[in-house]
VEXDREN-2710 file (C-alpha; in Angstrom, 1 decimal):
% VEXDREN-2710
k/r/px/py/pz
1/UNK/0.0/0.0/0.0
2/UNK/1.5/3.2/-1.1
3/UNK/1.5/6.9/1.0
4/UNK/-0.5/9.2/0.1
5/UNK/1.3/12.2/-1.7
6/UNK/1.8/15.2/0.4
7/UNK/-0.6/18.2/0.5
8/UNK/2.0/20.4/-0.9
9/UNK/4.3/21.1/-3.3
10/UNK/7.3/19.1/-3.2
11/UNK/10.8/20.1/-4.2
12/UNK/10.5/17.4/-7.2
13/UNK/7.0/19.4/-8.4
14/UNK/9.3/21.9/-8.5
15/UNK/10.2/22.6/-12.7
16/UNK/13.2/24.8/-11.7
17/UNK/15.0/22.5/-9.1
18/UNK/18.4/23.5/-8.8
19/UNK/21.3/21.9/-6.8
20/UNK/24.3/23.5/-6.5
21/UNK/27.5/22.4/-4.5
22/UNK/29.5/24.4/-1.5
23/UNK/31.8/26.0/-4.3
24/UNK/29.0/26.6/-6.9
25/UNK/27.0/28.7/-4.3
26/UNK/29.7/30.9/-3.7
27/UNK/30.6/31.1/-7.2
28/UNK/27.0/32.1/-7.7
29/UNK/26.9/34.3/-4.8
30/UNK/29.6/36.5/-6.6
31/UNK/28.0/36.3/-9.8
32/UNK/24.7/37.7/-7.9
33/UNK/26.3/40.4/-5.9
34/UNK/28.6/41.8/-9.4
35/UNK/25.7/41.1/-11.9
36/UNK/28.4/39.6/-13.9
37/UNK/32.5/38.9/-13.7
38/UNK/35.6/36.9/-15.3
39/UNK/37.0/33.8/-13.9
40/UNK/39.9/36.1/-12.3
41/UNK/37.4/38.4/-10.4
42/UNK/35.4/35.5/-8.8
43/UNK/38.7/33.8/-8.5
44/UNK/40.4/37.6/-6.3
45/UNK/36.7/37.5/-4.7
46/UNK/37.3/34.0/-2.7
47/UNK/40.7/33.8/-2.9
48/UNK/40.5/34.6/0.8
49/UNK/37.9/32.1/2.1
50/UNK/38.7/29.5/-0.5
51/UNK/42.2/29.6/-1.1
52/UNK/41.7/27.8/-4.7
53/UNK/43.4/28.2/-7.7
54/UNK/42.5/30.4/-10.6
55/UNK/42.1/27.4/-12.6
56/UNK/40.0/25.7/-10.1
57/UNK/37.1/28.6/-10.6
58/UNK/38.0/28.5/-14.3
59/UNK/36.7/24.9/-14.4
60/UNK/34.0/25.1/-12.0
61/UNK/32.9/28.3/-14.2
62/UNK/32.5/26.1/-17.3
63/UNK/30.8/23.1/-15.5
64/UNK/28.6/25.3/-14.1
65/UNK/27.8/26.4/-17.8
66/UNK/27.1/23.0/-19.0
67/UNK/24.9/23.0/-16.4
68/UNK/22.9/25.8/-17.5
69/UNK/23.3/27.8/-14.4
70/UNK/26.1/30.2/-15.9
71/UNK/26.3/31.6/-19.6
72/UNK/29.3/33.8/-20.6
73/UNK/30.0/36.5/-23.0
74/UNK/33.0/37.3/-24.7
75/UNK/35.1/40.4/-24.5
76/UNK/38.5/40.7/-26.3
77/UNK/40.0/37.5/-24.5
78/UNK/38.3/37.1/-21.7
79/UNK/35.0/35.5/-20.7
80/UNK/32.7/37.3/-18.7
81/UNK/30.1/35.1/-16.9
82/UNK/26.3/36.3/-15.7
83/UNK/24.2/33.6/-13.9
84/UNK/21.2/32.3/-15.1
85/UNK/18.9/31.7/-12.1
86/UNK/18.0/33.7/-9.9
87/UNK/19.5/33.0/-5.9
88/UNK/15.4/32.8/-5.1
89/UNK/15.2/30.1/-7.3
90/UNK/18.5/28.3/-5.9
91/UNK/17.1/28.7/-2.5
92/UNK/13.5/27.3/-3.6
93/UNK/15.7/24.2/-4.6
94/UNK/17.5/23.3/-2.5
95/UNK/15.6/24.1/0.5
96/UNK/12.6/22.0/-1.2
97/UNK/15.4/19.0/-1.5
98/UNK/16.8/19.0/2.5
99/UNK/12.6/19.0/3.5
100/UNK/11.9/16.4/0.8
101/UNK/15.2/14.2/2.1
102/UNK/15.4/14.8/6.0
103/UNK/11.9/15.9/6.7
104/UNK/10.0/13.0/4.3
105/UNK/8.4/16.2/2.3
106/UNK/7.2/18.1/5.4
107/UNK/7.8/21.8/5.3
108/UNK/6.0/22.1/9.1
109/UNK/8.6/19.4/10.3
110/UNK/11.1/21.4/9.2
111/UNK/9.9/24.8/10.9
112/UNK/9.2/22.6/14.2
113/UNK/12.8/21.2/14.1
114/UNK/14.2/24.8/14.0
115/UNK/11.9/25.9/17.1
116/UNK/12.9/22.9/18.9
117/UNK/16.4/23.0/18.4
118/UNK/16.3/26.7/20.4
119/UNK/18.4/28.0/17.1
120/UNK/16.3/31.3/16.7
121/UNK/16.7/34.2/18.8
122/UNK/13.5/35.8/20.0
123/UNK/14.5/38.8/17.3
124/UNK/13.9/35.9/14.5
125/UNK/10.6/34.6/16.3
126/UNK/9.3/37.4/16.7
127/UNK/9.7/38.1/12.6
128/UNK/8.7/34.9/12.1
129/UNK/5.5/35.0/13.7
130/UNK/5.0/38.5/11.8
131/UNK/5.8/36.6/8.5
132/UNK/3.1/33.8/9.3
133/UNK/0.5/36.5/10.2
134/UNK/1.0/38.0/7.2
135/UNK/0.9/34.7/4.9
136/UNK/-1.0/32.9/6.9
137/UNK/-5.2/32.7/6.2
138/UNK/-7.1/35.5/8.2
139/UNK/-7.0/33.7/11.9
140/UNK/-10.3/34.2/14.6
141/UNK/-6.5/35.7/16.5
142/UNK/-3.5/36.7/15.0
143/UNK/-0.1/34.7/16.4
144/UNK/1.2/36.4/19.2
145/UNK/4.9/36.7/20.4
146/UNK/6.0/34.3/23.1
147/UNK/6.1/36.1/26.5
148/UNK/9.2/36.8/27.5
149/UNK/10.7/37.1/31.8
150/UNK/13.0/40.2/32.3
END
């Protein structure tokens, strides 16, 4: 006897699904920040955190255009590469993959994990509770932020 499907979207439903590894994000996260750079500028822009070689973001560069995630344009000798997708897209992705693959396809597991883990800082509840109001149906009562001792 097979599951039901979820009621919701899953990351699969998803038509632009996008996965993208540690050093293709931050590739992509320069590429999003400059509009558009060569090999050597992403390559100057992590050299710090990454340490890699120029060669290592040249590759990376053209696998990510095989992927379709990069495209490049040519001026004099150099190539100039713009991303494709946007980072909202990326983030639909691959946050749709990790609740499809460690919460069985359940967004609300997901958010429960986070509260009970004690990871957010009453700043971020209290933001997330004003994003659910706003999303959420009209309630009989809004949310209301957890009471805090002083």
């Amino acid at each position: 006897m097979s599951e039901a499907p979820p009621p919701w979207p899953t990351a699969k439903d998803m038509s632009n699904r996008h996965q993208l590894g540690d050093l293709q994000l931050a590739i992509m996260r320069v590429l999003w920040s400059q509009g558009e750079a060569t090999a050597s500028a992403v390559h100057a822009a992590l050299l710090e955190e990454r340490g890699l070689a120029p060669t290592t973001i040249a590759t990376m560069l053209r696998k990510m255009e095989d992927k379709g995630v990069v495209v490049h344009r040519t001026h004099g000798r150099q190539f100039i590469y713009k991303a494709t997708i946007a980072e909202a897209d990326v983030q639909v992705g691959m946050v749709g993959d990790l609740v499809d693959r460690l919460f069985r396809g359940n967004p609300t597991a997901l958010v429960n994990h986070m509260l009970d883990a004690g990871n957010l800082n009453p700043q971020e509840l209290s933001e997330l509770l004003e994003m659910l109001n706003r999303k959420a149906p009209p309630l009989a009562t809004p949310l209301s932020r957890p009471h805090t001792q002083e």
